[in-house]
Steps between C-alpha positions, in 0.01 A plus 500: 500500500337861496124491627238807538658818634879387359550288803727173442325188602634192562269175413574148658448237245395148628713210403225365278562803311896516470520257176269740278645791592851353425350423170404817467802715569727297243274545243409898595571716233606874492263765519696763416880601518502539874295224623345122490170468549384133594148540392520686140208569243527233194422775255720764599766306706456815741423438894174436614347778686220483782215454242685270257592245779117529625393358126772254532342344863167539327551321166666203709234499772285422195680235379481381833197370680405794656182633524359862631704743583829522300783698540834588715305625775300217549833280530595728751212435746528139433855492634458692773185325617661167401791657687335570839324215481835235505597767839659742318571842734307804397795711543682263241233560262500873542841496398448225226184749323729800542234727696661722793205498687392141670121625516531509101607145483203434809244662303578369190510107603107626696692407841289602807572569819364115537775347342768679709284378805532126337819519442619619841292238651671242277833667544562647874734383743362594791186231357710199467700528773470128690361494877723187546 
């Protein structure tokens, strides 16, 4: 996949996911002559851009039981806080989001200097080495 600034990204899927997206690419339809798109507009049988996959995520977070804050964004800080949270590395996420810089993916998730602390108490060798 192209992301911002025409670099390729590549994005794990989780097993959970595998069946849909299976699903998905048999019944993908052509965009144009030179491509398939697996996410195309219903009314144009074009590819979805940026904005019309953001109204897609929106219209079926309202189906959904979600409440507040809507949108693709918002599913990307709940994955990457849900992420961190099961032990994830930050480094994997920085890769995973697609941001060059690690401090982007820091400040973005609100990680403090706190949380490195924690986790390098939770996490160093030199603290769980046994005196036995």
């Amino acid at each position: 996949m192209m992301g911002k600034g025409e670099r390729e990204s590549v994005l794990p899927l989780g097993g959970m996911l595998l069946p849909d997206v299976h699903r998905s690419i048999h019944g993908a339809r052509v965009a144009n002559a030179r491509e398939i798109a697996l996410f195309t507009s219903e009314k144009t049988g074009g590819r979805l851009g940026y904005e019309g996959m953001a109204t897609m995520i929106e219209r079926k977070l309202r189906k959904g039981r979600s409440s507040g804050k809507r949108g693709a964004h918002v599913l990307r800080h709940i994955f990457a806080n849900n992420f961190l949270g099961n032990h994830g590395r930050l480094e994997a996420l920085r890769k995973i989001l697609r941001h060059i810089d690690i401090r982007t993916t820091r400040m973005s998730m609100h990680l403090s200097d706190a949380d490195g602390m924690k986790e390098h108490a939770e996490a160093s060798p030199l603290d769980h080495i046994s005196n036995s």
